[in-house]
Biotite code that builds the C-alpha atoms (Angstrom):
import biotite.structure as struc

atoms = struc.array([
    struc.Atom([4.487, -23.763, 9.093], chain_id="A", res_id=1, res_name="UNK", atom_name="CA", element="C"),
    struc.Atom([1.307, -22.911, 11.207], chain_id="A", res_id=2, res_name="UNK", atom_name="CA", element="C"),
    struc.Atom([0.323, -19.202, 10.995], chain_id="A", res_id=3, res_name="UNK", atom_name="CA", element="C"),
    struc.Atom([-0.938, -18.159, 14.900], chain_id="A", res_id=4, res_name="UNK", atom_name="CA", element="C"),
    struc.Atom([-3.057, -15.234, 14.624], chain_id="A", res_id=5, res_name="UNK", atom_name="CA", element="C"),
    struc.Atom([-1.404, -14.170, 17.383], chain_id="A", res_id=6, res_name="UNK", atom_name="CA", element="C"),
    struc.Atom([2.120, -14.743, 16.307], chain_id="A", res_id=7, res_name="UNK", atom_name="CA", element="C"),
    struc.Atom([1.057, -13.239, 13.075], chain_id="A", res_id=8, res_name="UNK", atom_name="CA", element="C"),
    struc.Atom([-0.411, -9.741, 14.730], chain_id="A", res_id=9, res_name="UNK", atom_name="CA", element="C"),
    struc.Atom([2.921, -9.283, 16.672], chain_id="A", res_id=10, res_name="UNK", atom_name="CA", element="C"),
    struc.Atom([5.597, -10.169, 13.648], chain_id="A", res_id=11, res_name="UNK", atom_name="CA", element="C"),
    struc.Atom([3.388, -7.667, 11.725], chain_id="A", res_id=12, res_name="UNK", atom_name="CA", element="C"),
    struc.Atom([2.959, -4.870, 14.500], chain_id="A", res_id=13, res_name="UNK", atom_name="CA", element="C"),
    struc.Atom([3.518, -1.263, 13.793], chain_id="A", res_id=14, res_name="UNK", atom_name="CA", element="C"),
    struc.Atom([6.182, 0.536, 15.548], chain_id="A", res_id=15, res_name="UNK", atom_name="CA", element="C"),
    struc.Atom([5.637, 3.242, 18.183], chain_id="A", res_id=16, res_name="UNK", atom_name="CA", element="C"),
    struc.Atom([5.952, 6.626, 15.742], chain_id="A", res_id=17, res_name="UNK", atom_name="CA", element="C"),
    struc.Atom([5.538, 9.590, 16.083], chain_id="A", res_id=18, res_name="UNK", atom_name="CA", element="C"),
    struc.Atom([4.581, 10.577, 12.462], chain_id="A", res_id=19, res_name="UNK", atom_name="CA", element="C"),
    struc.Atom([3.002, 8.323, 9.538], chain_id="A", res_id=20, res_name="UNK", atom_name="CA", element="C"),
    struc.Atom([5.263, 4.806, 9.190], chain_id="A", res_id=21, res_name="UNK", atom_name="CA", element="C"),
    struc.Atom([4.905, 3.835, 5.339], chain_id="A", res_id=22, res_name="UNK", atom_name="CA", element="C"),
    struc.Atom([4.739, 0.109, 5.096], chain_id="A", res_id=23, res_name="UNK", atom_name="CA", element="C"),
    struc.Atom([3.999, -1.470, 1.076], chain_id="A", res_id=24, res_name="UNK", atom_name="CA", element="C"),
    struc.Atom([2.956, -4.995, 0.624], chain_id="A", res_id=25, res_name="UNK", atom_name="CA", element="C"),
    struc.Atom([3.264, -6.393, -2.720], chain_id="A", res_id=26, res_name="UNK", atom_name="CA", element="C"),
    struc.Atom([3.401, -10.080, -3.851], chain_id="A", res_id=27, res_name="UNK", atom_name="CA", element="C"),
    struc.Atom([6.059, -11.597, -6.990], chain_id="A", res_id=28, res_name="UNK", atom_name="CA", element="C"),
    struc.Atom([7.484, -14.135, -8.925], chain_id="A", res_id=29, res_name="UNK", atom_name="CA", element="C"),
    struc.Atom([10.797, -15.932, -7.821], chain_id="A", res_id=30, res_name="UNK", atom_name="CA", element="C"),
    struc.Atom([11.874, -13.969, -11.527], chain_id="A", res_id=31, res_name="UNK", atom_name="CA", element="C"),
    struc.Atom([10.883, -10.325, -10.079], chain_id="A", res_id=32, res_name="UNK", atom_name="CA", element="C"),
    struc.Atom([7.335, -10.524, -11.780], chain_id="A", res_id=33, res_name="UNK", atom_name="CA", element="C"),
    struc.Atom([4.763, -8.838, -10.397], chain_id="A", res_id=34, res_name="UNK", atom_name="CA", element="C"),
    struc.Atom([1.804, -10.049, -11.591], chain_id="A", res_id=35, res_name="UNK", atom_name="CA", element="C"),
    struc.Atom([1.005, -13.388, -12.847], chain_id="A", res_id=36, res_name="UNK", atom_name="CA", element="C"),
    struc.Atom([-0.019, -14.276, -16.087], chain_id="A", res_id=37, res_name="UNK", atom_name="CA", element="C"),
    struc.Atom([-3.380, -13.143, -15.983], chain_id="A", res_id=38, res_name="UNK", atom_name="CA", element="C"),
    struc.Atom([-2.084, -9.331, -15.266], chain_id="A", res_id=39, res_name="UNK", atom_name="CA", element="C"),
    struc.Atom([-3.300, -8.851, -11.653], chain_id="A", res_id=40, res_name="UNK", atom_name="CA", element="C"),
    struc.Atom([-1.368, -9.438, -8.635], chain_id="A", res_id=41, res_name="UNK", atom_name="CA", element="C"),
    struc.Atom([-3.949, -11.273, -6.219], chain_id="A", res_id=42, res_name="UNK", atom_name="CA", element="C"),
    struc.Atom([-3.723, -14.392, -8.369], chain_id="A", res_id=43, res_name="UNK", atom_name="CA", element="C"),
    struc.Atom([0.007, -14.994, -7.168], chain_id="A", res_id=44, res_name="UNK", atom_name="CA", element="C"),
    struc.Atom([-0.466, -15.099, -3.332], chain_id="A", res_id=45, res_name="UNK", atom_name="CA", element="C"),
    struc.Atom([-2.082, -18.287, -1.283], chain_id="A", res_id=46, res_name="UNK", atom_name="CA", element="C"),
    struc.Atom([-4.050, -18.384, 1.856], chain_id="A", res_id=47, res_name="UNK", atom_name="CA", element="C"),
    struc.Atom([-0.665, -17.553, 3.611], chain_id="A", res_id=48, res_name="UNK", atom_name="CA", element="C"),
    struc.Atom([-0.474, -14.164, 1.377], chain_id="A", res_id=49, res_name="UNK", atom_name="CA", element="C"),
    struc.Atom([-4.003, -13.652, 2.070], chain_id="A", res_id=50, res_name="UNK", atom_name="CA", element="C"),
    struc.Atom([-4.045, -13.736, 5.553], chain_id="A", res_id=51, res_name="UNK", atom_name="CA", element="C"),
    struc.Atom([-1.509, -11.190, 5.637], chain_id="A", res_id=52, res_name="UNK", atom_name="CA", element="C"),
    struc.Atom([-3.043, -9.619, 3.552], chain_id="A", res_id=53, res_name="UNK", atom_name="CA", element="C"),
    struc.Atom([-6.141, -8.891, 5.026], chain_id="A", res_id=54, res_name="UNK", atom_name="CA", element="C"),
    struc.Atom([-4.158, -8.194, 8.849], chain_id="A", res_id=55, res_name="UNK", atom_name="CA", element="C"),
    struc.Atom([-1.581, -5.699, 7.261], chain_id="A", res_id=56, res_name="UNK", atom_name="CA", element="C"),
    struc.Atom([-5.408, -3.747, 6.204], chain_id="A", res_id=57, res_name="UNK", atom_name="CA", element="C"),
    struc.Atom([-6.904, -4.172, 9.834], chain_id="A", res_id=58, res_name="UNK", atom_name="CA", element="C"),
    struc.Atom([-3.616, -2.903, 11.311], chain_id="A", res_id=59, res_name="UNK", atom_name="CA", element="C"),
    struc.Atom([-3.395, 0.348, 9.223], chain_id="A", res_id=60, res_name="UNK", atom_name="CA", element="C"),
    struc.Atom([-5.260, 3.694, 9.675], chain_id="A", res_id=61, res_name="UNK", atom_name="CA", element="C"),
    struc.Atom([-4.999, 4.419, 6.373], chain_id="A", res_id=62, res_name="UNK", atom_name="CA", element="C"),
    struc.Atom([-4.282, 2.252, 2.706], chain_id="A", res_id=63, res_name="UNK", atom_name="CA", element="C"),
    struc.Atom([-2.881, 4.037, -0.135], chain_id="A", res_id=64, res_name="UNK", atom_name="CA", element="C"),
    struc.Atom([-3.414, 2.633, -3.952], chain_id="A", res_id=65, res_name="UNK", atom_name="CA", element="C"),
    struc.Atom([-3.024, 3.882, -6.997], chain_id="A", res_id=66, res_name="UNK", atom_name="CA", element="C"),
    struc.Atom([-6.628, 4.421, -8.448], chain_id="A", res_id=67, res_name="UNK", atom_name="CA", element="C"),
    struc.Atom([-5.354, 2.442, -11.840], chain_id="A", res_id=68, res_name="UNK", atom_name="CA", element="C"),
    struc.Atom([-4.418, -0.541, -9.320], chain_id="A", res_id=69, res_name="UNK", atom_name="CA", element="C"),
    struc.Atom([-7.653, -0.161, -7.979], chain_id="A", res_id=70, res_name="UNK", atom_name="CA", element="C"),
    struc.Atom([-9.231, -0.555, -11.242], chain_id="A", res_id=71, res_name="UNK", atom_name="CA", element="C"),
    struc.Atom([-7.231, -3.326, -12.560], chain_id="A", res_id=72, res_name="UNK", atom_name="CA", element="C"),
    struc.Atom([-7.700, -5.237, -9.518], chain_id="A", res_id=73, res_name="UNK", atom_name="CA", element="C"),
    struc.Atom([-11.467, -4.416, -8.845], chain_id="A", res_id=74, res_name="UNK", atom_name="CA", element="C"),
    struc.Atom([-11.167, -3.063, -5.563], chain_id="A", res_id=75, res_name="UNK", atom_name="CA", element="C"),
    struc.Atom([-14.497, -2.830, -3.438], chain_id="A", res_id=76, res_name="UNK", atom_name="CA", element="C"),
    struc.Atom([-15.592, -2.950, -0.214], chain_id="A", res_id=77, res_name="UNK", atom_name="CA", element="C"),
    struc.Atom([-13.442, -4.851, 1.932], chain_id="A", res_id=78, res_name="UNK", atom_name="CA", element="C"),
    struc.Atom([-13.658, -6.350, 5.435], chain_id="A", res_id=79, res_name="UNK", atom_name="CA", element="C"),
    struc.Atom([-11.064, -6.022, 8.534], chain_id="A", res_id=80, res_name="UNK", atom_name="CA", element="C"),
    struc.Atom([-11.000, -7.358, 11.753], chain_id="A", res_id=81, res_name="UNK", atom_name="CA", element="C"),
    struc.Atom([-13.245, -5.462, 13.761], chain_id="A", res_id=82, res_name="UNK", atom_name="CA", element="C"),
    struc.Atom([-12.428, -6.676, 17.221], chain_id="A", res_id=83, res_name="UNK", atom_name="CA", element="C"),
    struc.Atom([-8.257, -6.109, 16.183], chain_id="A", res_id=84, res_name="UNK", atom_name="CA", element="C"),
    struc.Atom([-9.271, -2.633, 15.391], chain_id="A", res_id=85, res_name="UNK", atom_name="CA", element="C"),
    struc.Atom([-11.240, -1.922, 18.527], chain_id="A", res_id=86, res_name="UNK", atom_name="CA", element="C"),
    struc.Atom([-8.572, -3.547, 20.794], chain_id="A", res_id=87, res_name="UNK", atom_name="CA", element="C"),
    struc.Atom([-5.418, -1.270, 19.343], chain_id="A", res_id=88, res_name="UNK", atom_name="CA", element="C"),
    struc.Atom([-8.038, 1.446, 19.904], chain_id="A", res_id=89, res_name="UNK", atom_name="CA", element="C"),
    struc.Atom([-8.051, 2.278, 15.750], chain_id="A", res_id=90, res_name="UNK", atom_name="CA", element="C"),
    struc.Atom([-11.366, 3.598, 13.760], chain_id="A", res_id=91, res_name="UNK", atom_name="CA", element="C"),
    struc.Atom([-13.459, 0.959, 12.754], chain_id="A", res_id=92, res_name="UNK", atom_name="CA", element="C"),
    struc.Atom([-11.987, 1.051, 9.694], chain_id="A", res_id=93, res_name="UNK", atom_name="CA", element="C"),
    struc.Atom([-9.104, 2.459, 7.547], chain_id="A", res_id=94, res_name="UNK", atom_name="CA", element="C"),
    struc.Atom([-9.622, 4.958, 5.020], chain_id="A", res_id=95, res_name="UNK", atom_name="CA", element="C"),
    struc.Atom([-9.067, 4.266, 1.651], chain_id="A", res_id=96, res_name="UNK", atom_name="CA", element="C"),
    struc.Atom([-6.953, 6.577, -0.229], chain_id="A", res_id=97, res_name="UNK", atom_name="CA", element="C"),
    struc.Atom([-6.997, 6.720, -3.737], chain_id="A", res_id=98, res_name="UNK", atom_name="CA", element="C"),
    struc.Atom([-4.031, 8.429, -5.618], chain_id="A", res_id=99, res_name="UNK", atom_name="CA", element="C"),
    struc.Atom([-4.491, 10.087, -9.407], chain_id="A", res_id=100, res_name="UNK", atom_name="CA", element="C"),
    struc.Atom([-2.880, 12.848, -11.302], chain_id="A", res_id=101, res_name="UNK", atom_name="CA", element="C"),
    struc.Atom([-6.036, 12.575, -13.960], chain_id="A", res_id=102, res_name="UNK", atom_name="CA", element="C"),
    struc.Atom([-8.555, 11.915, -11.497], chain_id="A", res_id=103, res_name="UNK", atom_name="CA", element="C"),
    struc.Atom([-9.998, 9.111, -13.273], chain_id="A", res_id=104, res_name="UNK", atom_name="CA", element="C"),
    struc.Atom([-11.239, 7.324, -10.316], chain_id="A", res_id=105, res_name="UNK", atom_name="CA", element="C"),
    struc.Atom([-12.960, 4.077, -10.561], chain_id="A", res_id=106, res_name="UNK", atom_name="CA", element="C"),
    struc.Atom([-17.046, 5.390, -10.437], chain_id="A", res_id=107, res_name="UNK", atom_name="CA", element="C"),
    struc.Atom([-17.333, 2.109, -7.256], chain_id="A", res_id=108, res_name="UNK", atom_name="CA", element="C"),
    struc.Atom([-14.918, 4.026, -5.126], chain_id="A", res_id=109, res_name="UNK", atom_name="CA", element="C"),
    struc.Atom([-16.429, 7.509, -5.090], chain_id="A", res_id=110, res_name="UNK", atom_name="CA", element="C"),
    struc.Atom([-18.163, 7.190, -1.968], chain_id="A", res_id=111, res_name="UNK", atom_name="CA", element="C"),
    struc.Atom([-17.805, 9.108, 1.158], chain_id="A", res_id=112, res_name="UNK", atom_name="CA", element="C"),
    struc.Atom([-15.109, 8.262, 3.672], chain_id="A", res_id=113, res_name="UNK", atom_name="CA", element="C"),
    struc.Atom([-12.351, 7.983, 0.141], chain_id="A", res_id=114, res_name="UNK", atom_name="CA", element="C"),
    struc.Atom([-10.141, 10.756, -0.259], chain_id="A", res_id=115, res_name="UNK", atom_name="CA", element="C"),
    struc.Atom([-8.497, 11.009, -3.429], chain_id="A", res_id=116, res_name="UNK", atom_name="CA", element="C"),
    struc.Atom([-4.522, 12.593, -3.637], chain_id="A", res_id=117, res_name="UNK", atom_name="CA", element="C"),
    struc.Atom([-3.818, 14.144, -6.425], chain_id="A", res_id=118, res_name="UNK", atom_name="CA", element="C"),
    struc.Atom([-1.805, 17.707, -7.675], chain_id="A", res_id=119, res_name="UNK", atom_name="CA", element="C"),
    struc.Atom([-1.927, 21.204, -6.823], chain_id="A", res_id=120, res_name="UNK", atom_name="CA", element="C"),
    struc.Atom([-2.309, 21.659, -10.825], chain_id="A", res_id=121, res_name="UNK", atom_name="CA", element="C"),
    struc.Atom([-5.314, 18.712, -11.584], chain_id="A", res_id=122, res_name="UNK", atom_name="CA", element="C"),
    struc.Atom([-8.029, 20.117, -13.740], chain_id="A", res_id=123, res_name="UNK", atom_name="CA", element="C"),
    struc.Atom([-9.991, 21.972, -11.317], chain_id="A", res_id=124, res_name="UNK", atom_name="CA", element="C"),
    struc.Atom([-13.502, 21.143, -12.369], chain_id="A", res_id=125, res_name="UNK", atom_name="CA", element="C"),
    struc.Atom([-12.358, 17.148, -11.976], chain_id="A", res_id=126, res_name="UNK", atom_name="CA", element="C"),
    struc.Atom([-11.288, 18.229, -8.322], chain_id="A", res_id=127, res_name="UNK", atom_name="CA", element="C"),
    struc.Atom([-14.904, 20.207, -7.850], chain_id="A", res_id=128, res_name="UNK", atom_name="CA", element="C"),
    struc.Atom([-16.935, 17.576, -9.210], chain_id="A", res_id=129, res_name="UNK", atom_name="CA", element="C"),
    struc.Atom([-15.056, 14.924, -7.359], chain_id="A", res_id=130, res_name="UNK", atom_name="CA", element="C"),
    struc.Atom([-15.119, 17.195, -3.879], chain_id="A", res_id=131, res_name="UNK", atom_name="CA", element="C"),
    struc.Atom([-18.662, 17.042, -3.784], chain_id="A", res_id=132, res_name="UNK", atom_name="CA", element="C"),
    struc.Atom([-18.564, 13.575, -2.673], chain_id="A", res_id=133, res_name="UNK", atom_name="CA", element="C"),
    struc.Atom([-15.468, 12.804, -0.978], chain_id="A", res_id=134, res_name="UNK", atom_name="CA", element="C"),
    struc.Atom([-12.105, 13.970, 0.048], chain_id="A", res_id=135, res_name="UNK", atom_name="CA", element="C"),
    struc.Atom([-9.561, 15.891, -2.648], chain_id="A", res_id=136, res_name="UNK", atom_name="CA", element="C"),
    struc.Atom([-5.822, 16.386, -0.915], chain_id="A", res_id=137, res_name="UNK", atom_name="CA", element="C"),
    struc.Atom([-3.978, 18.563, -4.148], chain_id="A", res_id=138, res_name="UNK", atom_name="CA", element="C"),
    struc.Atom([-0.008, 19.104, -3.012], chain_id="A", res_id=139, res_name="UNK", atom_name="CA", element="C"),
    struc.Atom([2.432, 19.329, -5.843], chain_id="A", res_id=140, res_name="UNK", atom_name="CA", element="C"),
    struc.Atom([2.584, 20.566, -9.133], chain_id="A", res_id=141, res_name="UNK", atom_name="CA", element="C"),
    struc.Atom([3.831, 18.189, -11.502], chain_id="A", res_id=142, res_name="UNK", atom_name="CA", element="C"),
    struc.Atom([4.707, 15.644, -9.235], chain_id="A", res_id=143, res_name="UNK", atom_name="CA", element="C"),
    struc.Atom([2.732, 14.458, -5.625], chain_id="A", res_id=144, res_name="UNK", atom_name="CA", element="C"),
    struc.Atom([4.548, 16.249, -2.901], chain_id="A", res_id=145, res_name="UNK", atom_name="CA", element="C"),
    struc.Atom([4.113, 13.159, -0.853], chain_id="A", res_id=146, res_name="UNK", atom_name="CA", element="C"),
    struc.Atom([6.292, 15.306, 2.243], chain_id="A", res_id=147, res_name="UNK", atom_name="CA", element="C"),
    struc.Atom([3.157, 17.604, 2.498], chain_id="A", res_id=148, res_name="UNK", atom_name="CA", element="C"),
    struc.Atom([0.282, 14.540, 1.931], chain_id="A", res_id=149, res_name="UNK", atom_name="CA", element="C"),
    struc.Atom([2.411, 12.804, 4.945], chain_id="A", res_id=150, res_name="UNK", atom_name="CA", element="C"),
    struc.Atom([2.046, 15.895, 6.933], chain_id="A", res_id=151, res_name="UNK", atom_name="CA", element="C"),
    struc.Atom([-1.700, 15.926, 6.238], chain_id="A", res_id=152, res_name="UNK", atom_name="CA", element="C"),
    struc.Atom([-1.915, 11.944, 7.669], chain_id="A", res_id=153, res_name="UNK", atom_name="CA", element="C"),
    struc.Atom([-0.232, 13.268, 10.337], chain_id="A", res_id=154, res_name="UNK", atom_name="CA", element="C"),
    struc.Atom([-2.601, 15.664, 11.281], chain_id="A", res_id=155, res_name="UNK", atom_name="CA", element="C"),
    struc.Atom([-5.310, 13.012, 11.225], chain_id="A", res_id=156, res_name="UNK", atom_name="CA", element="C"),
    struc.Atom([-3.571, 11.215, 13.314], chain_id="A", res_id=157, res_name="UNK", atom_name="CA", element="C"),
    struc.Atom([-2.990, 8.431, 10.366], chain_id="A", res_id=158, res_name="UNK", atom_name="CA", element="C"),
    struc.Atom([0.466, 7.192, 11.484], chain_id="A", res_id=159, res_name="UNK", atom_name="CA", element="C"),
    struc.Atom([0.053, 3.476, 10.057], chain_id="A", res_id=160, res_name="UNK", atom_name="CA", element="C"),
    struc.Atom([-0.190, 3.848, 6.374], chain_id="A", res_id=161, res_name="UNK", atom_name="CA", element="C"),
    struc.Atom([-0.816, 1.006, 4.320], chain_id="A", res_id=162, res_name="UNK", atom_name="CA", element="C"),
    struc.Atom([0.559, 1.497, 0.155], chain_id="A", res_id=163, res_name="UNK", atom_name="CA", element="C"),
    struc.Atom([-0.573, -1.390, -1.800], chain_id="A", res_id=164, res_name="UNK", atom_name="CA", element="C"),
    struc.Atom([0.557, -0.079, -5.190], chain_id="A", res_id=165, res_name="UNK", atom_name="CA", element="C"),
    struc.Atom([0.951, 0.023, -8.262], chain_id="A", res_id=166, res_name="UNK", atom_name="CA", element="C"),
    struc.Atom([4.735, 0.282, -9.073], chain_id="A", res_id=167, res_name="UNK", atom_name="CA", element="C"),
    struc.Atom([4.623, 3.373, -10.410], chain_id="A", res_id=168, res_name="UNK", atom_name="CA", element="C"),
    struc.Atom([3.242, 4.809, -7.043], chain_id="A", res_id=169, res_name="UNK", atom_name="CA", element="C"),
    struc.Atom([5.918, 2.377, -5.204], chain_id="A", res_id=170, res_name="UNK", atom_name="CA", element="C"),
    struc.Atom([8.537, 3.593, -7.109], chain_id="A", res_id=171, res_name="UNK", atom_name="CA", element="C"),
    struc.Atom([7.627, 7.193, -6.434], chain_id="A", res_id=172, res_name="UNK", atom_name="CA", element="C"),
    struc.Atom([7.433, 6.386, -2.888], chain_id="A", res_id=173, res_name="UNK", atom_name="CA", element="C"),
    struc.Atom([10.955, 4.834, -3.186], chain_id="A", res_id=174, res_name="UNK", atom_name="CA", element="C"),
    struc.Atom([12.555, 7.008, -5.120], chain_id="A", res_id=175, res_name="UNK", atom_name="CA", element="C"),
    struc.Atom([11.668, 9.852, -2.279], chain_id="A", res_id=176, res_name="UNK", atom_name="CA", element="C"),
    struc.Atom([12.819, 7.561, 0.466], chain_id="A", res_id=177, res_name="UNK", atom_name="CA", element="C"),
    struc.Atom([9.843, 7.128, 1.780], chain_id="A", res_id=178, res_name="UNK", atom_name="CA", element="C"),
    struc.Atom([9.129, 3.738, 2.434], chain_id="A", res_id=179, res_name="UNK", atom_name="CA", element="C"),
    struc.Atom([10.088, 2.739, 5.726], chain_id="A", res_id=180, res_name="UNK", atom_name="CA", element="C"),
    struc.Atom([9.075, -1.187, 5.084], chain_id="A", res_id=181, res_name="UNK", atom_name="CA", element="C"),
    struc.Atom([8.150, -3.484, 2.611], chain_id="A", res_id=182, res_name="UNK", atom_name="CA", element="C"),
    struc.Atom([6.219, -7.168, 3.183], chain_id="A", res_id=183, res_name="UNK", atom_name="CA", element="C"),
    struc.Atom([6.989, -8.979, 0.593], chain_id="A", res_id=184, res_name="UNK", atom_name="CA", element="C"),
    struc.Atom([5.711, -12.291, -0.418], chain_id="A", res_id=185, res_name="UNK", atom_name="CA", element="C"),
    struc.Atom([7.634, -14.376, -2.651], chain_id="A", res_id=186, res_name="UNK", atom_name="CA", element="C"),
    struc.Atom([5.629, -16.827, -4.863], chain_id="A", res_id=187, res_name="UNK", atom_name="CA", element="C"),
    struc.Atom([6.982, -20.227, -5.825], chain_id="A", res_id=188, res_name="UNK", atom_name="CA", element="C"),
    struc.Atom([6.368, -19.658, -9.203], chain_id="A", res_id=189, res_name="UNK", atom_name="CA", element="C"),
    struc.Atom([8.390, -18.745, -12.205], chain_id="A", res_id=190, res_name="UNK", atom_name="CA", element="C"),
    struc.Atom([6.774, -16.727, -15.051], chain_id="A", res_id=191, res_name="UNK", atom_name="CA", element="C"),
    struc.Atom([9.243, -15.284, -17.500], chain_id="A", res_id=192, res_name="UNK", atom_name="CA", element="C"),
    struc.Atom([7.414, -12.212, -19.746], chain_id="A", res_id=193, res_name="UNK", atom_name="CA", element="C"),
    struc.Atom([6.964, -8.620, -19.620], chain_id="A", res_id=194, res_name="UNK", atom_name="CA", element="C"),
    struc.Atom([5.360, -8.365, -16.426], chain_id="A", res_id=195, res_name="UNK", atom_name="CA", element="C"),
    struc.Atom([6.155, -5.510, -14.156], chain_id="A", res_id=196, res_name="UNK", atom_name="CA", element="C"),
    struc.Atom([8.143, -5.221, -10.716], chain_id="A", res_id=197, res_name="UNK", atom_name="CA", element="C"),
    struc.Atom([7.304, -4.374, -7.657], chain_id="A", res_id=198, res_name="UNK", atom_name="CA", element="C"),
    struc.Atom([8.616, -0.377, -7.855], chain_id="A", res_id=199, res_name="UNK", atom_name="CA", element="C"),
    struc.Atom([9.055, 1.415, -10.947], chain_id="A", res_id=200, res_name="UNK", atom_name="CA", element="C"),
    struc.Atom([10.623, 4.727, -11.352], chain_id="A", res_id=201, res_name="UNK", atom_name="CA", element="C"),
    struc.Atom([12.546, 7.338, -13.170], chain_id="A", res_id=202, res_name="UNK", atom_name="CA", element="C"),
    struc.Atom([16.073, 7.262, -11.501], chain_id="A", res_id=203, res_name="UNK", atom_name="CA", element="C"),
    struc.Atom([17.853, 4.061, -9.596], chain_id="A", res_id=204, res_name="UNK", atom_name="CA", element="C"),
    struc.Atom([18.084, 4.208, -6.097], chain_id="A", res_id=205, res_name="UNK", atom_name="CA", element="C"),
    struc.Atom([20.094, 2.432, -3.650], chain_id="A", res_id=206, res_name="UNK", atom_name="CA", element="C"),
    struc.Atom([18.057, 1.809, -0.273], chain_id="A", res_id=207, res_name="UNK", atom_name="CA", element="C"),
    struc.Atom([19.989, -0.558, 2.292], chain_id="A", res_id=208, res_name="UNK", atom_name="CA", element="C"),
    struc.Atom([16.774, -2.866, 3.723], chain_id="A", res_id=209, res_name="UNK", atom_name="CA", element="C"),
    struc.Atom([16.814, -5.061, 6.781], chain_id="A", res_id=210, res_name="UNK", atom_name="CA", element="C"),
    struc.Atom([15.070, -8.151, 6.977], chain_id="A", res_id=211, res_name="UNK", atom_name="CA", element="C"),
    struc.Atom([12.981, -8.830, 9.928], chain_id="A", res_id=212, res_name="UNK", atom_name="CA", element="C"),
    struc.Atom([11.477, -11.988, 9.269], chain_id="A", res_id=213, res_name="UNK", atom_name="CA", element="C"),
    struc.Atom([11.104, -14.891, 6.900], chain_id="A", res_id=214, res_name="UNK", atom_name="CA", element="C"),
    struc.Atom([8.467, -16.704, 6.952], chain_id="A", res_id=215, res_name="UNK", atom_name="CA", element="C"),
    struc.Atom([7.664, -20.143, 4.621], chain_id="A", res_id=216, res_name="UNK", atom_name="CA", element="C"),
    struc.Atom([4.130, -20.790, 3.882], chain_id="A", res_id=217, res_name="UNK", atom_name="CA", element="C"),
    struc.Atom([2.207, -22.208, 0.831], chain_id="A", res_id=218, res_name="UNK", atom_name="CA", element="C"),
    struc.Atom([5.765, -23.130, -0.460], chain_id="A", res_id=219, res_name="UNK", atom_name="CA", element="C"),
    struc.Atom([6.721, -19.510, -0.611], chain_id="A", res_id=220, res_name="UNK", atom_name="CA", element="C"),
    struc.Atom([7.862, -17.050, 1.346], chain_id="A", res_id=221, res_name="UNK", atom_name="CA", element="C"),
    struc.Atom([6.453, -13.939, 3.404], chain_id="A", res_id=222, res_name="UNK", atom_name="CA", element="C"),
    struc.Atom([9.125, -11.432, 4.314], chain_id="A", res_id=223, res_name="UNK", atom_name="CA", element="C"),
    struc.Atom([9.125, -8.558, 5.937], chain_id="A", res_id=224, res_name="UNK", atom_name="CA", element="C"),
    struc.Atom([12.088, -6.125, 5.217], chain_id="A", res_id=225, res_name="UNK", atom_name="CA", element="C"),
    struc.Atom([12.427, -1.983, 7.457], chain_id="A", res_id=226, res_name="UNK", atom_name="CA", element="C"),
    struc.Atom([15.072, 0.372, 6.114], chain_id="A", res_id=227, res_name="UNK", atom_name="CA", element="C"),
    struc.Atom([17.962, 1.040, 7.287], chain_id="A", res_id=228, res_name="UNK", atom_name="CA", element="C"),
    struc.Atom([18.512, 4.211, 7.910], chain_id="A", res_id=229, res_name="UNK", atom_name="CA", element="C"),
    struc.Atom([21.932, 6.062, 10.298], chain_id="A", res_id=230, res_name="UNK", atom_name="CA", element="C"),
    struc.Atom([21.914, 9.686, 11.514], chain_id="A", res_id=231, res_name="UNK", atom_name="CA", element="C"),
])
């Protein structure tokens, strides 16, 4: 079918919350794979994915990504739709979070405007070094307390988060309940392999998702899918 911008903005649209709404976007395989057979994920999706792509980033105030994902799929600058972004009355652009327990981010992305999430207990002379150029949000020990970095958006104001990834991160995000949505493109393709899925994680989880729309394009599908969730 024929993707209308304007169709597209308004199937895509953020609810009205009042505190951060975590949407992922992630691409796969008919077989669950989530990367093709070159190991990254952007090689899976078409112009269809792409567009969506690109308008889930101008909608959000803020994208989260693993800084591993970042490196394996060569993250740089990246453009948005200015005039979008001035019309919902966002910043003229999101701000890219980078998340890391080691705090090996890629050397490209340490600029000013990134903040990095990481623990409470991260070597502290990575966190220094790293603070005198951008951002450094340490919650947890151990683990990300993701309940206190969600707080922090908050208090920014950053109520549309963007995750694009990796799985492990996903599944983290998951496992916690966090996610409140997931657009999901399905590629037409069948792969087989080792590759990984979308979400990754310690325990199984059971998470009842709804879907609120299908949509084919480029022979595959983009779906968008908002949990469930009763009182």
């Amino acid at each position: 079918m024929t993707l209308d911008a304007g169709e597209l903005e308004r199937l895509y649209a953020y609810p009205a919350a009042d505190r951060p709404w975590v949407r992922t976007n992630f691409v796969s395989t008919l077989d669950g794979a989530a990367t093709g057979t070159d190991g990254k994920s952007g090689t899976l999706g078409g112009e269809a994915d792409t567009r969506v792509f690109a308008l889930l980033r101008s909608l959000s105030d803020v994208i989260v990504v693993g800084a591993g994902t970042a490196r394996d799929e060569g993250y740089a600058d990246f453009e948005v739709d200015t005039e979008l972004r001035a019309r919902l009355g966002l910043a003229p652009a999101p701000t890219m979070v980078l998340v890391s327990r080691r705090l090996d981010i890629p050397p490209a992305l340490i600029a000013r405007g990134t903040v990095v999430v990481t623990t409470a207990d991260a070597d502290p002379e990575a966190v220094a070094a790293l603070g005198r150029t951008l951002e450094v949000i340490a919650e947890g020990r151990g683990e990300i307390d993701w309940t206190a970095v969600l707080a922090w958006f908050a208090e920014r104001g950053w109520n549309r988060v963007l995750c694009e990834g990796g799985p492990s991160l996903h599944g983290e995000l998951v496992g916690l309940d966090l996610v409140d949505e997931l657009c999901l493109t399905i590629a037409p393709v069948l792969t087989a392999g080792d590759a990984p899925r979308i979400a990754h994680g310690d325990d199984p989880v059971h998470h009842t998702m709804t879907l609120a729309h299908a949509i084919e394009a480029d022979g595959g599908l983009l779906t968008r899918w908002v949990r469930s969730r009763h009182p």
